[in-house]
BADRENTOR-558316 format. One line per field, with one value per residue: residue in one letter; x, y, z of N, C-alpha, C in turn; chain; residue number from 0. Coordinates in steps of 0.001 Angstrom, whole numbers, m for minus. Layout:
# BADRENTOR-558316
lumro = c(A, ...)
n.c1 = c(X, ...)
n.c2 = c(Y, ...)
n.c3 = c(Z, ...)
ca.c1 = c(X, ...)
ca.c2 = c(Y, ...)
ca.c3 = c(Z, ...)
c.c1 = c(X, ...)
c.c2 = c(Y, ...)
c.c3 = c(Z, ...)
rovex = c(A, ...)
marpa = c(NUM, ...)
***
This chain:
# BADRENTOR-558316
lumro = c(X, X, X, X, X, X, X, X, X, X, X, X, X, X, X, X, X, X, X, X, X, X, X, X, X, X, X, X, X, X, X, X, X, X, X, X, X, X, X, X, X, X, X, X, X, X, X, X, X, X, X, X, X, X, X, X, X, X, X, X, X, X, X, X, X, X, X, X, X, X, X, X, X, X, X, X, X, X, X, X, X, X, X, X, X, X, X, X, X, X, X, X, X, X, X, X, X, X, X, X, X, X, X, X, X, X, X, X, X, X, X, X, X, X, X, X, X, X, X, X, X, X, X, X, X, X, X, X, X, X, X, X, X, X, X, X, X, X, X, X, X, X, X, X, X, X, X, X, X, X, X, X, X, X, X, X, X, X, X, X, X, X, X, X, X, X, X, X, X, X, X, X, X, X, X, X, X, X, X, X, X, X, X, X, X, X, X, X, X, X, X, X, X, X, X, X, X, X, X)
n.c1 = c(135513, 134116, 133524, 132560, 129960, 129220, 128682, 126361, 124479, 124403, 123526, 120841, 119707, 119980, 118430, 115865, 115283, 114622, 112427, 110363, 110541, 108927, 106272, 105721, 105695, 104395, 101993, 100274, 98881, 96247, 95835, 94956, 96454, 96567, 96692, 98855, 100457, 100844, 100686, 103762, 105116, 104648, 105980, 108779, 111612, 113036, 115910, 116625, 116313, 113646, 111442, 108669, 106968, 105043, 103520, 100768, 100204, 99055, 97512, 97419, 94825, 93220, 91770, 89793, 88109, 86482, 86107, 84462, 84435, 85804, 86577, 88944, 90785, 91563, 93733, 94399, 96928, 98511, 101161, 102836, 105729, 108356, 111146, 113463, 116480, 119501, 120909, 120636, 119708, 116456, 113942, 110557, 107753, 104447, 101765, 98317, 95378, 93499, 90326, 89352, 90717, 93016, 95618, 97622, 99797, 103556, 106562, 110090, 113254, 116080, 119433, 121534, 123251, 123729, 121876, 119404, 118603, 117883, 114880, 113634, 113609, 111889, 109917, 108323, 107898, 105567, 102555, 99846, 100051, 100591, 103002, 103903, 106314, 106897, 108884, 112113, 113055, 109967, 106436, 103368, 100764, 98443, 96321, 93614, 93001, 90853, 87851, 85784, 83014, 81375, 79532, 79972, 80084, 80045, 79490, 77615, 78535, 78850, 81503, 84251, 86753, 89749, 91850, 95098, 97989, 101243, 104427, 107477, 111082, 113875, 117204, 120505, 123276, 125404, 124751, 123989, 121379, 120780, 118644, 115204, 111856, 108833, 105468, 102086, 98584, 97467, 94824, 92943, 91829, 89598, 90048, 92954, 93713, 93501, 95102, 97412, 98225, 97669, 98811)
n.c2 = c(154183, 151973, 150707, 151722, 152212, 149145, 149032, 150818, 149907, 147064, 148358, 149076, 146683, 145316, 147287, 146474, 143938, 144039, 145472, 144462, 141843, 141941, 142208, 139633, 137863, 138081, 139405, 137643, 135583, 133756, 134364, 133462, 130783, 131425, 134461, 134527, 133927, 135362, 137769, 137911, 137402, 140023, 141561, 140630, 141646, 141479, 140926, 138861, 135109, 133430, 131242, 128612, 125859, 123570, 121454, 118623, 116643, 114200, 112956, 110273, 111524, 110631, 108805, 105653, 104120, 102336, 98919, 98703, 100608, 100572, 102906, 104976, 108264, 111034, 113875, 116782, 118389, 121529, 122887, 126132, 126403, 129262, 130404, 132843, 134363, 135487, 138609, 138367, 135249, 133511, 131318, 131162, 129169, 128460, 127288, 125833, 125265, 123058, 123288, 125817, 126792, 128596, 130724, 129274, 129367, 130424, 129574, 130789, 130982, 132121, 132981, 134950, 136147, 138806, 140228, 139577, 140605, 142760, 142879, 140895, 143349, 144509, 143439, 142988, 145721, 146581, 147885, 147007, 144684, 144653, 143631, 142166, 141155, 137726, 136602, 135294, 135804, 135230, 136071, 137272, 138478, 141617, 141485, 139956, 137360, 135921, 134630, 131753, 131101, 128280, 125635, 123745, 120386, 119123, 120703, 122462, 125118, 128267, 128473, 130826, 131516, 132401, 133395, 134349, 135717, 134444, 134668, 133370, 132598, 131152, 130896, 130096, 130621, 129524, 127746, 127342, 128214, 130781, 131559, 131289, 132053, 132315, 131958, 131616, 131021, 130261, 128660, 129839, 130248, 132873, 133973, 133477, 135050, 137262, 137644, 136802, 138867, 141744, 145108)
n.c3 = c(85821, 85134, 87417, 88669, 87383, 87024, 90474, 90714, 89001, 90764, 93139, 92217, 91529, 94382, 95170, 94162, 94102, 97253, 97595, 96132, 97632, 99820, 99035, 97560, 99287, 102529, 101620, 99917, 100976, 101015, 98811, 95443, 93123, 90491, 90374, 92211, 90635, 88165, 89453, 90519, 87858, 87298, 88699, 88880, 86861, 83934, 84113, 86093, 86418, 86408, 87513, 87806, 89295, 89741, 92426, 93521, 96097, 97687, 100804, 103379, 106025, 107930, 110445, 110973, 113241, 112883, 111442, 109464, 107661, 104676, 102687, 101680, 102929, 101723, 101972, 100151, 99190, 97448, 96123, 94970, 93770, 93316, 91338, 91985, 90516, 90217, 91052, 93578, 95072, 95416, 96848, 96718, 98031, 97761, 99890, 99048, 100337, 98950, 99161, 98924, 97108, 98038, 98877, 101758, 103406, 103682, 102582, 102815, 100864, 101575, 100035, 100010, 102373, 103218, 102466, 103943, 106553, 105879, 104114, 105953, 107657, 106253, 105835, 108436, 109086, 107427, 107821, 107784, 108809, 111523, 113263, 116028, 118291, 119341, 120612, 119861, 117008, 116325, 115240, 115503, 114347, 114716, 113568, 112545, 109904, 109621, 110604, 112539, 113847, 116352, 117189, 120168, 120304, 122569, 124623, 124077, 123851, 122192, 120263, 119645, 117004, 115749, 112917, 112671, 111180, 111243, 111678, 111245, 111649, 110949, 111170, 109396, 109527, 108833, 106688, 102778, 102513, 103874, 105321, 106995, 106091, 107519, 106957, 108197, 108717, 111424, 113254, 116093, 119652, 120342, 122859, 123173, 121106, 121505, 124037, 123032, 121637, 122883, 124016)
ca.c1 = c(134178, 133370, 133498, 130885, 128753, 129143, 128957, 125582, 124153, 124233, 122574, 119816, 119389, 119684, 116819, 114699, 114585, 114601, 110859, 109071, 110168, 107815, 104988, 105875, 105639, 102662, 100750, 99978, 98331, 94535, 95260, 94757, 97527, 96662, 96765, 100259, 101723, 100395, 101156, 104959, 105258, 104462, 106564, 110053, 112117, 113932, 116876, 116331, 115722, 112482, 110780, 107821, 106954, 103615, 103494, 99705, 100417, 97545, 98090, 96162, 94964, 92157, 92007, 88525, 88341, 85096, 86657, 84153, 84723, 87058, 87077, 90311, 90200, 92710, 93924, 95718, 98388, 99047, 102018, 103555, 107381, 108553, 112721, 114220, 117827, 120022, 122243, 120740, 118817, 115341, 113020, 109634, 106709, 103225, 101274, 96964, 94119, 92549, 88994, 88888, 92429, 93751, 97418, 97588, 100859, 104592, 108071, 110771, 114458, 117206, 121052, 122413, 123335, 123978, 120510, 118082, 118234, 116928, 114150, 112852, 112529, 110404, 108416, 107888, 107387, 104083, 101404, 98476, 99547, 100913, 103413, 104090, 107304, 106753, 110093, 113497, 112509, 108870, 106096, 102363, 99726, 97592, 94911, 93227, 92105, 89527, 87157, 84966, 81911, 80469, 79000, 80652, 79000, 80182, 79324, 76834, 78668, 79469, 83077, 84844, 88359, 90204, 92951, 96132, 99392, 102230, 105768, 108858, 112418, 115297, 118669, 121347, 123831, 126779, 124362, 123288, 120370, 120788, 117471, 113900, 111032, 107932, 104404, 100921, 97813, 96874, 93433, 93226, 90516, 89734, 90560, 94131, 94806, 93826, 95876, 99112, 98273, 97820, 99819)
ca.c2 = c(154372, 150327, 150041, 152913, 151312, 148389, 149596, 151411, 148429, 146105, 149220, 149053, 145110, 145599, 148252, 146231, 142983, 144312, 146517, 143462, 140536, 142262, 141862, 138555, 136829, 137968, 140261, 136457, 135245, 134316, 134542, 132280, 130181, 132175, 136063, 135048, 133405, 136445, 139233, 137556, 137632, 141336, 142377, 140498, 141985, 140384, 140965, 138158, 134378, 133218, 129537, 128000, 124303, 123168, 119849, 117994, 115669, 113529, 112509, 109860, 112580, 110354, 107097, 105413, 102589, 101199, 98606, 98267, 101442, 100831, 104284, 105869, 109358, 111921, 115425, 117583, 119672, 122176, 123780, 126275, 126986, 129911, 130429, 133882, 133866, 136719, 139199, 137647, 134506, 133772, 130657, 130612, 128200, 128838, 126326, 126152, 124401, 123022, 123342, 126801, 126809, 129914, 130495, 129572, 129233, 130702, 129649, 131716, 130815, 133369, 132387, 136023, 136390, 140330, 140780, 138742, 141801, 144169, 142105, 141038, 144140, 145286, 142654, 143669, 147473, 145989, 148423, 146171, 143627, 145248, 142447, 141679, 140046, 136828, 135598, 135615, 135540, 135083, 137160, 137009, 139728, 141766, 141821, 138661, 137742, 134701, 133965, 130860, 130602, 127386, 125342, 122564, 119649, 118425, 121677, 123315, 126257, 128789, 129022, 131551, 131174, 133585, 132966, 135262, 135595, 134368, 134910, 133006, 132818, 130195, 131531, 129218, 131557, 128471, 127034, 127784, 128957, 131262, 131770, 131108, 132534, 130563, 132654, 130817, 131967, 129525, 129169, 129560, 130463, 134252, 134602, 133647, 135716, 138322, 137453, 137339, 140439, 142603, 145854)
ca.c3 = c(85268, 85251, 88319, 89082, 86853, 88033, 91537, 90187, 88587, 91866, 93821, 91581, 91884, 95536, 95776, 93323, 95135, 98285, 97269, 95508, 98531, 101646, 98227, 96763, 101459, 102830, 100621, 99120, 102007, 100849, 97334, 94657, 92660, 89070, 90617, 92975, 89234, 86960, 89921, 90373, 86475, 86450, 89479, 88487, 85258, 82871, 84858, 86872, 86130, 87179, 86786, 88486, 89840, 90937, 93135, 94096, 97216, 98439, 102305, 103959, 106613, 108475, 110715, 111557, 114331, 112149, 110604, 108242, 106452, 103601, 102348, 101985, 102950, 101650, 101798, 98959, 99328, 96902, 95986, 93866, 93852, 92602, 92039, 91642, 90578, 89600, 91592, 94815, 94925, 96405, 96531, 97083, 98258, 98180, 99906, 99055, 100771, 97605, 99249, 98510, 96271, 98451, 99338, 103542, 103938, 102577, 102719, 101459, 101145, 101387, 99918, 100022, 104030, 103456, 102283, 104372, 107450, 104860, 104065, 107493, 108568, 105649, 105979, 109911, 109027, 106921, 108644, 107527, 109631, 112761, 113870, 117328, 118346, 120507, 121029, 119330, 115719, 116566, 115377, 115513, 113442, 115755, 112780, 112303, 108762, 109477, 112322, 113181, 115068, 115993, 118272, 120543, 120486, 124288, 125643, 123028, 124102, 121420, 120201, 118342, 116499, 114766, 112478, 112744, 110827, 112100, 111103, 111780, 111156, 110977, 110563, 109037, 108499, 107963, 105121, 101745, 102677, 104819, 106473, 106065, 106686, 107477, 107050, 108400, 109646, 112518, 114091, 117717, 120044, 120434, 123886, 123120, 120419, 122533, 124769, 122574, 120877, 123697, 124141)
c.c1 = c(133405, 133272, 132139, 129638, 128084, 128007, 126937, 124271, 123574, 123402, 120924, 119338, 119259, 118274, 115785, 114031, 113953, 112758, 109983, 108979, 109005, 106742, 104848, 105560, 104053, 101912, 99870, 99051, 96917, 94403, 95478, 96452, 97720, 97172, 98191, 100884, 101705, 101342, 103293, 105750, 105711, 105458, 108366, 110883, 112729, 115639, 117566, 116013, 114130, 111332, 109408, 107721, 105641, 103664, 101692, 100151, 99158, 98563, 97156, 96195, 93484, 92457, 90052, 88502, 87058, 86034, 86163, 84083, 85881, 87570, 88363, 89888, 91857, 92721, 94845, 96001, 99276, 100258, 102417, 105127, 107691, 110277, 112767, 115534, 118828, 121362, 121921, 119357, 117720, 114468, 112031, 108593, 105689, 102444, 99244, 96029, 93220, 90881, 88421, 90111, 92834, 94871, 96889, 98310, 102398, 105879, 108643, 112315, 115159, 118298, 121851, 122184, 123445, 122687, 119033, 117299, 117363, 115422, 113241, 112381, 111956, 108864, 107567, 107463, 105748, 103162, 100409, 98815, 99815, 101513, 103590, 105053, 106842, 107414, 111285, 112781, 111082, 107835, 104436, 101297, 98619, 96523, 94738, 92729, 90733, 88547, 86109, 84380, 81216, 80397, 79740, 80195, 79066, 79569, 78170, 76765, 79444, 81092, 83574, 86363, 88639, 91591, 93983, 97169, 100209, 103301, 107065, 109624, 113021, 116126, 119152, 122095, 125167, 126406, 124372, 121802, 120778, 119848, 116251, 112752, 110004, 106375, 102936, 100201, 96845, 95617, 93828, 91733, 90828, 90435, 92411, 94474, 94657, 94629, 97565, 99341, 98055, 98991, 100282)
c.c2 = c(153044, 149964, 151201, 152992, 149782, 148113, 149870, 150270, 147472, 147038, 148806, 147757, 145202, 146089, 147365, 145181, 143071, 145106, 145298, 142656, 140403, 141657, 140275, 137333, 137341, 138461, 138978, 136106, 135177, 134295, 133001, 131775, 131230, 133241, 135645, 134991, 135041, 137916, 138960, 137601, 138988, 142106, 141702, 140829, 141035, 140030, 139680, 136353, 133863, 131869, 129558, 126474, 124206, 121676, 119878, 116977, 114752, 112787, 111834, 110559, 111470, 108731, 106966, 103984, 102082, 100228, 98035, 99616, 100964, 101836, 104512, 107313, 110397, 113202, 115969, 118036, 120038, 122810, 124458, 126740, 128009, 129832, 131802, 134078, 135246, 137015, 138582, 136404, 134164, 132053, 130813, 129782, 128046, 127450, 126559, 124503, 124583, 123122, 124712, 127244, 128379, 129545, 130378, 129551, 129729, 130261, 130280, 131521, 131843, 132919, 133747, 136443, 138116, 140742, 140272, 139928, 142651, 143496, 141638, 141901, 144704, 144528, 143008, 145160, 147339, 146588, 147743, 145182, 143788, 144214, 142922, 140650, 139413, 136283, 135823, 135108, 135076, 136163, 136969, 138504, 139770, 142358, 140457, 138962, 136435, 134363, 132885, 130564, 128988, 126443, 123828, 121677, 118893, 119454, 122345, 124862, 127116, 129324, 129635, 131391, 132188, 133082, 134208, 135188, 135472, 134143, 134384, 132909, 131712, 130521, 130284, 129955, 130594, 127657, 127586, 128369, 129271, 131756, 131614, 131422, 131898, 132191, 131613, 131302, 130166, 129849, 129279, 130262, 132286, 134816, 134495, 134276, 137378, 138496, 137374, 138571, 141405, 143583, 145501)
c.c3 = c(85222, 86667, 89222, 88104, 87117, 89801, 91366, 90108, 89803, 93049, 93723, 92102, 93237, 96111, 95248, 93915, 96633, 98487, 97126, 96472, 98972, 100316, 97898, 98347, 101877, 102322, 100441, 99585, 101516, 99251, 96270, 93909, 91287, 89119, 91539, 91348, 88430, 88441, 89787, 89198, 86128, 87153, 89374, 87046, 85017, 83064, 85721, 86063, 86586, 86365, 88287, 88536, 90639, 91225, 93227, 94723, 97851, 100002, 102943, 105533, 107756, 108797, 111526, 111952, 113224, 111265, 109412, 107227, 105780, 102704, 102632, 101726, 103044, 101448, 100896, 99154, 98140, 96692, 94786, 94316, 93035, 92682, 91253, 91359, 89644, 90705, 93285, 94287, 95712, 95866, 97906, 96951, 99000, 99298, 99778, 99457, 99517, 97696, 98396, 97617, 96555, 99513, 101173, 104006, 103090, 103367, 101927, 102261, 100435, 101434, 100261, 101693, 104269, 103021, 103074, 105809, 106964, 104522, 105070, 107781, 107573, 105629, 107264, 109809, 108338, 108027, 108658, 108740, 111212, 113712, 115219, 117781, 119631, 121288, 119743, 117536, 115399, 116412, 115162, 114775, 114937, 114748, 111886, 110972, 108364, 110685, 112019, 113660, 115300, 117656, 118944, 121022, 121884, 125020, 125347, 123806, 122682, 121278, 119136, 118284, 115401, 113842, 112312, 111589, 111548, 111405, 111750, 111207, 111882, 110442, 110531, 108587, 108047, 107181, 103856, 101660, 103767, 106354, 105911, 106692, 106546, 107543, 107333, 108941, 110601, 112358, 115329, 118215, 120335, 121179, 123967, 122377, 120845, 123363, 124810, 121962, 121464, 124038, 125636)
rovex = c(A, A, A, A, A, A, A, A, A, A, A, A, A, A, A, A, A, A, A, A, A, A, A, A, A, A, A, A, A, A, A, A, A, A, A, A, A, A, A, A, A, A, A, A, A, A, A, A, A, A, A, A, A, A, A, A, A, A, A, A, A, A, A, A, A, A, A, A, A, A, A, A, A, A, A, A, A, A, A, A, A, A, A, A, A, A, A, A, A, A, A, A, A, A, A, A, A, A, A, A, A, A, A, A, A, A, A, A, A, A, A, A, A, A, A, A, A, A, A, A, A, A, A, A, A, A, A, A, A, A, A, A, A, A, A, A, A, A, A, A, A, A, A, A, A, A, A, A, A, A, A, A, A, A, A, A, A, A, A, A, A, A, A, A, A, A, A, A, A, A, A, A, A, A, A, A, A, A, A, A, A, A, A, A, A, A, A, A, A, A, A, A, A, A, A, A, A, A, A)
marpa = c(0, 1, 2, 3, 4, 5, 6, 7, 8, 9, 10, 11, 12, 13, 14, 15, 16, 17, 18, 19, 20, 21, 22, 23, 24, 25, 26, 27, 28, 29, 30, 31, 32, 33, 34, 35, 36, 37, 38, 39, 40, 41, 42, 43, 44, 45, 46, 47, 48, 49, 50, 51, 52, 53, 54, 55, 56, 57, 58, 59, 60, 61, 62, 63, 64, 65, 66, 67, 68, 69, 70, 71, 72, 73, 74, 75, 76, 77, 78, 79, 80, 81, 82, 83, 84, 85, 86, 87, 88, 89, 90, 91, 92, 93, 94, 95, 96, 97, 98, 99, 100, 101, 102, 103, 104, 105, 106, 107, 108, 109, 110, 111, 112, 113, 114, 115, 116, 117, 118, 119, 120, 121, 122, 123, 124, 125, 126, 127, 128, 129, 130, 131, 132, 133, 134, 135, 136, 137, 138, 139, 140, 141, 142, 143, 144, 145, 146, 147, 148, 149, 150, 151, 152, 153, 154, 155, 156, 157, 158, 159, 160, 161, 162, 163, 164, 165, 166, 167, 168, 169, 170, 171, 172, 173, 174, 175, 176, 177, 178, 179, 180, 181, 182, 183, 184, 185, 186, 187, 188, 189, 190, 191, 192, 193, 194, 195, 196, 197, 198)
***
């Protein structure tokens, strides 16, 4: 009878993480630092440990031959860390372009090697974004969520850019982390992401 409770028990935990991940990876994508902390809050139980960690990074991101500018010119890089820790463990890491302080980027580390399959592919079943495999753990969104018009000042020919999702994977299955999934939405120019997203 303990052991079919037990047994029972770890089902449950199984199904539970396995529902919230696909939400907690790209759903995020676009959103702010307050609404991932508050939605992540509402969607992990008490079951579970669960901490946060915010970094600010400044990066000198700019070089100018004038050598009479003395400006220093830097870029921030946001982060928040989230850690999940229970019957399987999970870290993630938001990253936000503080211009407009929205999530543009996710890492997410997976320690439990029997659960990371399950996971992938719910994230890939995600109808909204309608992945597209590119290559061996390679996956690109055939529904852009940013575009770019503007004008090029060598050519003053109009250029458009779209920004995609893109989804990758690094297995490590002889580490502690077992695998990690990398989420970003590139720019690129239209005609190529037509061109990878084509049936």
């Amino acid at each position: 009878m303990h052991h079919f409770k037990m047994t029972r028990q770890l089902l449950i935990w199984t199904f539970f993480l396995s529902s919230i991940i696909p939400s907690l990876g790209q759903d995020y994508l676009g959103d702010s630092r307050a609404d991932i902390i508050n939605n992540v809050r509402g969607l992990v139980d008490s079951s579970y440990t669960l901490s946060f960690s915010q970094t600010v990074v400044q990066i000198n991101s700019f070089y100018n031959s004038n050598k009479n500018d003395t400006v220093l010119h830097f870029d921030t890089i946001a982060t928040l860390k989230v850690s999940i820790d229970g019957f399987e463990k999970i870290e993630l890491e938001y990253f936000f372009d503080t211009f407009d302080n929205l999530c543009d980027s996710i890492v997410i580390k997976y320690y439990c090697s029997k659960c990371v399959d399950k996971h992938i592919k719910d994230f890939l079943a995600n109808k909204d974004r309608k992945w597209k495999q590119l290559g061996t753990d390679n996956f690109i969104s055939r529904r852009q969520t940013t575009k770019s018009i503007k004008k090029d000042p060598t050519t003053s020919q109009t250029v458009t850019k779209v920004g995609s999702p893109q989804l990758q994977i690094k297995r490590t299955p002889d580490k502690s982390v077992c695998a990690t999934v990398y989420f970003s939405v590139p720019m690129m120019s239209k005609d190529k992401w037509e061109q990878l997203t084509k049936k």
